[in-house]
C-alpha positions in Angstrom: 77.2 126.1 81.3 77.7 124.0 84.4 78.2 120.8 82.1 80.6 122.9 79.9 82.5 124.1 83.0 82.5 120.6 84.6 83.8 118.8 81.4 86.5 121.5 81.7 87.3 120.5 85.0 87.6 117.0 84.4 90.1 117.5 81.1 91.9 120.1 83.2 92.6 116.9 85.8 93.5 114.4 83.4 96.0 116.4 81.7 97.8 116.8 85.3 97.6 113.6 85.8 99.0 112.5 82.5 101.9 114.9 83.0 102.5 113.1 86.6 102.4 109.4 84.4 105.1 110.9 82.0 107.2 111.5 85.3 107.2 109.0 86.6 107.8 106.6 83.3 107.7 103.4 85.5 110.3 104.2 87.8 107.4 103.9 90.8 106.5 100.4 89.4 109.7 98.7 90.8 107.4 98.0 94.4 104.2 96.4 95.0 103.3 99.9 96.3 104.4 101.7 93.6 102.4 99.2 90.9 99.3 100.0 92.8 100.0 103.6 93.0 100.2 103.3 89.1 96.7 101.5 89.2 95.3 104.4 91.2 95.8 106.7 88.3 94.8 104.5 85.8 91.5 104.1 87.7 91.6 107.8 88.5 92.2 108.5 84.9 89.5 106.3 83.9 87.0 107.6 86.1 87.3 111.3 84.9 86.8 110.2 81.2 83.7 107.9 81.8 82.7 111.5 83.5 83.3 113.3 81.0 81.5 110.6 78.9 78.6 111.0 80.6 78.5 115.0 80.8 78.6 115.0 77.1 75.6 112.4 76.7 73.4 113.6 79.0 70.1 115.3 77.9 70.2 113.1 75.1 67.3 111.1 74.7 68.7 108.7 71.5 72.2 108.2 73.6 70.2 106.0 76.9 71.6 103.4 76.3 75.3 104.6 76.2 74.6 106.5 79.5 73.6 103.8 81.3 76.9 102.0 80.3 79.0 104.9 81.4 77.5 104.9 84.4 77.4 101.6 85.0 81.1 101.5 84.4 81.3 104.9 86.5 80.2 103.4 89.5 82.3 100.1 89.3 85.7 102.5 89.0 84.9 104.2 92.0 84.4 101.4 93.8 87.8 100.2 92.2 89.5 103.3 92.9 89.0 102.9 97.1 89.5 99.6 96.8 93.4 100.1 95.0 93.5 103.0 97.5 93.3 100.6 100.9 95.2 98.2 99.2 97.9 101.0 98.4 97.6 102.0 102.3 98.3 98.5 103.1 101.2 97.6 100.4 102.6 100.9 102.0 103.2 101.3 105.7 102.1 97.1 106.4 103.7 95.5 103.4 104.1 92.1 106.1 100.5 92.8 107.5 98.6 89.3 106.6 96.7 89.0 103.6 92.9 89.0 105.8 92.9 93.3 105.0 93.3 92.3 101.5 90.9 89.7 101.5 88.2 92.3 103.1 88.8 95.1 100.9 88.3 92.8 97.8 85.0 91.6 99.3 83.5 95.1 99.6 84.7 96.0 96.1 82.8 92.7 95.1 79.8 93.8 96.7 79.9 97.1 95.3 80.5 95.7 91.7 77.9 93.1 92.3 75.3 96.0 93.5 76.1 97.8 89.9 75.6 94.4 88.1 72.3 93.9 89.4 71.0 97.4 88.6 71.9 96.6 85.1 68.7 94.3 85.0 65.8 96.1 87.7 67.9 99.7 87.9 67.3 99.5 91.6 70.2 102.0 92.1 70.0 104.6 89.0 67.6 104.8 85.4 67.8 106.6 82.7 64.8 109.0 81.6 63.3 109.1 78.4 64.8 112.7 78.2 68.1 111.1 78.8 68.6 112.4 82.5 69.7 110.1 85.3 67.1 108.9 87.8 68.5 108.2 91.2 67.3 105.1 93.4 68.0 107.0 96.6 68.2 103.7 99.2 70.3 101.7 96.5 72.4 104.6 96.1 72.8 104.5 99.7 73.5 101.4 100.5 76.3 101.1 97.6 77.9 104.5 98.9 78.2 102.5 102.7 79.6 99.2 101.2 82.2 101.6 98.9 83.5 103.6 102.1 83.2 100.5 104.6 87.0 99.8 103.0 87.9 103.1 104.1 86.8 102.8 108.0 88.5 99.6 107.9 91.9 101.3 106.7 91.4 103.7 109.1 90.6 101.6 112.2 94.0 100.0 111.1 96.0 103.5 110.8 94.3 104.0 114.4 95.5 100.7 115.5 99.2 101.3 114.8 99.1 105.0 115.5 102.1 104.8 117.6 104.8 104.0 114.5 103.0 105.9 111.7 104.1 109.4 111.1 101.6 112.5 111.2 102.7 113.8 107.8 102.1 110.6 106.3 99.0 109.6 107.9 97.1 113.0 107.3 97.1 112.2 103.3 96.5 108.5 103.4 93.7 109.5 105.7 92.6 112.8 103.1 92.4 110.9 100.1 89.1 109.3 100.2 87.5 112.3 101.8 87.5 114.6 99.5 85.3 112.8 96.9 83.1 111.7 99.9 82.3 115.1 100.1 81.9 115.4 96.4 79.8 112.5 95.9 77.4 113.3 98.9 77.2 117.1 97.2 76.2 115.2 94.2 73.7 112.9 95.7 71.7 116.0 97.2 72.3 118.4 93.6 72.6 116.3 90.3 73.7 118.7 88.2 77.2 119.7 90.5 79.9 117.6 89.4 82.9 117.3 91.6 84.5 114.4 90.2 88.0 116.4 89.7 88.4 115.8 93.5 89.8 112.4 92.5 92.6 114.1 91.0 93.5 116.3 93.7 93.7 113.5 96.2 95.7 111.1 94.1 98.2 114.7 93.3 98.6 114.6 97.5 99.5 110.9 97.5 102.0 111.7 95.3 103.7 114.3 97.0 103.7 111.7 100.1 105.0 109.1 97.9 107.8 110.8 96.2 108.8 112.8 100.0 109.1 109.1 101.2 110.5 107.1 98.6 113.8 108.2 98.7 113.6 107.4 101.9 112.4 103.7 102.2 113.8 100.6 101.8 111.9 98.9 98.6 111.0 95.4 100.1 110.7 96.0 103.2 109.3 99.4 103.5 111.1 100.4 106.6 113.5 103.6 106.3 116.8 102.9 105.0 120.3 103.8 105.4 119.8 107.7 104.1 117.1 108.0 106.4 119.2 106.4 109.6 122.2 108.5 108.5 120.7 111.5 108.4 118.8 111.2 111.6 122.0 110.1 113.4 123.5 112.9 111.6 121.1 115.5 113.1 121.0 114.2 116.3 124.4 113.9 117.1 125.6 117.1 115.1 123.0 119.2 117.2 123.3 121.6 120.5 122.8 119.8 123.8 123.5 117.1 126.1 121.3 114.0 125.7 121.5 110.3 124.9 121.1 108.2 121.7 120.2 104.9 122.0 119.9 102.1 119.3 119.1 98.5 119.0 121.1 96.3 116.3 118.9 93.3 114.4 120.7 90.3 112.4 118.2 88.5 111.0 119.5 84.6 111.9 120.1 82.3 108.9 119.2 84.3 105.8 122.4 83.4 103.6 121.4 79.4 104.4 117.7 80.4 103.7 118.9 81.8 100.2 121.2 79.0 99.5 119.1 76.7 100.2 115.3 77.2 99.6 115.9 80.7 97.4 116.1 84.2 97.5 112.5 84.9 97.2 111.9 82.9 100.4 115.0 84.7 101.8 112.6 88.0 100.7 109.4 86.7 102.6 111.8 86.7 106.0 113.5 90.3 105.3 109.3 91.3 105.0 108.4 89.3 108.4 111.4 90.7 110.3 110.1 93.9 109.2 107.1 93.4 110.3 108.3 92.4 113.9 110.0 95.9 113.9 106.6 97.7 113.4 104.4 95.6 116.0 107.5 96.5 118.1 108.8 99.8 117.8 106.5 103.2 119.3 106.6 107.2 118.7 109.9 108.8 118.8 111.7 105.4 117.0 113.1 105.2 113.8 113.1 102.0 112.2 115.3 101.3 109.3 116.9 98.1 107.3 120.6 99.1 107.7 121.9 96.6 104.8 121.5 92.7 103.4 120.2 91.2 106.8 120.4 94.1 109.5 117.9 96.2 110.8 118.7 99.6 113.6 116.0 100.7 115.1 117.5 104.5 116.7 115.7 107.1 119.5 116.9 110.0 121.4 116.5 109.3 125.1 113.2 109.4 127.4 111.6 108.2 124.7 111.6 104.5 125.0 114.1 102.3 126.6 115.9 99.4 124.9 114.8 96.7 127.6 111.1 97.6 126.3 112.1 97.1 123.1 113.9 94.0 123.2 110.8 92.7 125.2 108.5 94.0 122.5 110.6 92.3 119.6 110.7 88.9 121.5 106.9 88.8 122.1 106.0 89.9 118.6 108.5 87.5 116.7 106.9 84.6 119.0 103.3 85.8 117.7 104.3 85.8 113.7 106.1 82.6 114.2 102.6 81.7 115.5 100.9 82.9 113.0 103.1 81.9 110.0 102.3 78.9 107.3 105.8 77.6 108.3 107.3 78.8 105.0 111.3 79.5 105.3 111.2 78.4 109.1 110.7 80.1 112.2 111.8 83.6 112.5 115.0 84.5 114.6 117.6 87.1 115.3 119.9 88.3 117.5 120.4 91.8 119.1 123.3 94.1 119.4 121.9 97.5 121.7 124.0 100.8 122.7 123.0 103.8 124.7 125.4 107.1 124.0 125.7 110.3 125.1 125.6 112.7 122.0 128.9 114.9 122.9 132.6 113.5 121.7 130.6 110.8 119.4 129.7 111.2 115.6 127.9 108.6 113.5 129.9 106.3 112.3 131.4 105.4 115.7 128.0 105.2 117.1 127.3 102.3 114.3 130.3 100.6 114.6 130.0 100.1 118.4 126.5 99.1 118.1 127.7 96.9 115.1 130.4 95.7 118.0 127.4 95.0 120.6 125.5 92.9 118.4 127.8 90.7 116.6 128.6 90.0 120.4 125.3 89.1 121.7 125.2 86.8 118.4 128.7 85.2 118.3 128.0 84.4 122.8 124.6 83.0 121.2 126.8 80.3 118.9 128.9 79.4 122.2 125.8 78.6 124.3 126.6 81.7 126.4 124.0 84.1 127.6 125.0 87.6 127.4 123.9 90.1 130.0 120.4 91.6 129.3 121.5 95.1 130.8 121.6 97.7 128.5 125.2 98.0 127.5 127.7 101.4 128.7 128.7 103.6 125.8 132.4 102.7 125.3 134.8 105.4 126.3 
């Protein structure tokens, strides 16, 4: 009855998530983080059936050897499916972060698949019985649960790291998603015969709702918000009760139509992503960070939150540490800044950009002439 009710579970799950795949009909595959939100429930998909796989073979003394290639395969999908999931973290809120994260997460998948391969020959980890049950090498088991979730403390060490930019409501389900089958699978450890697999499903379902309540929202290659999200935060900022200030910085990326002209627009891309990139080592709680259009970035607050000499400062010293750290690939990183502090009353949205638009094109036409401008924040024209 448990097996029955457990199978049931697990169809239950895949027919959800196969309703979600017929919504979305590739339009979430236009991203790097929408592809490998697609490979998630592939995996996730995968995972359920080789469960149900299993559930329906086991007990069965003449099936052993097709058990112990379902779970064989069982194990290596899981391993897959937190690996896709910190590479989907990554490819999400740090699509500039350097490809080291990567690199780590694909070793600890390695050594989880690696751990599966070489049960396969002295079943160190897991056996099948001669009734057709599974036998479970406790320390093996162990030791291949620790190298699976090692990906996930490294993601969230990093989440921890750059707590100041990410948002709560989008950090509490990146964070959720592996825990719920951690649970699960360390029920299932202690009590063989509960199966809680359909925890997958649930999780991936969350990411979704996270994914489709931001996408709207985001610029595609850069991951930053975009102009919908800066309009409407302007909008409610300036359109609500009160007295207050809103302050903004303007960022024009130097050089990008020679860097498209002349070594392509793909390399023109790879700039638009480290700009971006310099935004998030830069900006702190209370900011919103968006790409305004083509070249320009506006980074927005209301005041007492941060002030725009702290940010320029912050901008500086991380575009000198990328520049650093870059391979040299489409040049050295520059910009120029345009910044504006407002008081909300007598001043709508589109006059806020426009002066800010104003500012920066001055700080970057007395940046031709050889002319420094002043490094005071600017007076809200009257």
């Amino acid at each position: 009855m448990k097996i029955d009710c457990s199978i049931a579970l697990d169809i239950l799950s895949m027919a959800n998530l196969f309703i979600l795949l017929f919504g979305l009909r590739g339009r979430e595959r236009s991203d790097r983080a929408g592809r490998t939100y697609f490979q998630i429930i592939l995996l996730v998909l995968a995972f359920l059936s080789l469960d149900v796989a299993y559930l329906a073979l086991y007990g069965r003394p003449w099936a052993r050897a097709a058990i112990a290639a379902v779970k064989s395969a069982y194990f290596v999908v899981n391993a897959a499916i937190v690996w896709t999931w910190a590479r989907f973290v990554l490819h999400t809120l740090f699509p500039g972060a350097a490809g080291g994260h990567s690199a780590l997460y694909t070793a600890l998948f390695a050594a989880d698949a690696a751990i599966v391969l070489v049960n396969c020959v002295c079943g160190w980890m897991f056996s099948i019985s001669e009734e057709g049950t599974i036998v479970i090498g406790y320390v093996a088991m162990w030791v291949f649960t620790l190298f699976n979730y090692l990906s996930t403390a490294a993601v969230m060490l990093l989440l921890y790291k750059n707590r100041n930019w990410v948002k709560r409501e989008t950090l509490l389900p990146f964070l959720l998603f592996p825990v719920l089958p951690l649970c699960a699978e360390l029920v299932q450890i202690a009590v063989r015969s509960v199966s809680l697999i359909c925890t997958y499903a649930l999780s991936t379902l969350m990411l979704y709702q996270v994914s489709q309540g931001s996408l709207i929202y985001t610029d595609a290659l850069t991951g930053l918000g975009n102009r919908r999200l800066l309009d409407e935060y302007l909008g409610r900022w300036f359109d609500g009760a009160g007295s207050g200030k809103v302050c903004g910085v303007m960022i024009d990326l130097d050089g990008l139509k020679d860097i498209n002209d002349t070594r392509g627009h793909l390399c023109g891309d790879q700039m638009l992503v480290r700009m971006a990139e310099v935004i998030r080592r830069s900006e702190r709680k209370g900011m919103v960070a968006t790409r305004y259009g083509g070249d320009e970035f506006v980074v927005v607050w209301r005041d007492g939150e941060e002030r725009i000499g702290d940010l320029l400062r912050r901008l500086e010293q991380a575009r000198t540490a990328l520049n650093g750290q870059s391979s040299g690939e489409g040049g050295q990183l520059s910009f120029s800044t345009g910044s504006l502090c407002c008081e909300r009353g007598g001043l709508n949205v589109a006059d806020f950009l426009r002066r800010l638009d104003g500012e920066m094109y001055r700080v970057k036409n007395a940046k031709k002439q050889g002319v420094s401008p002043s490094a005071a924040d600017p007076p809200c024209p009257q």
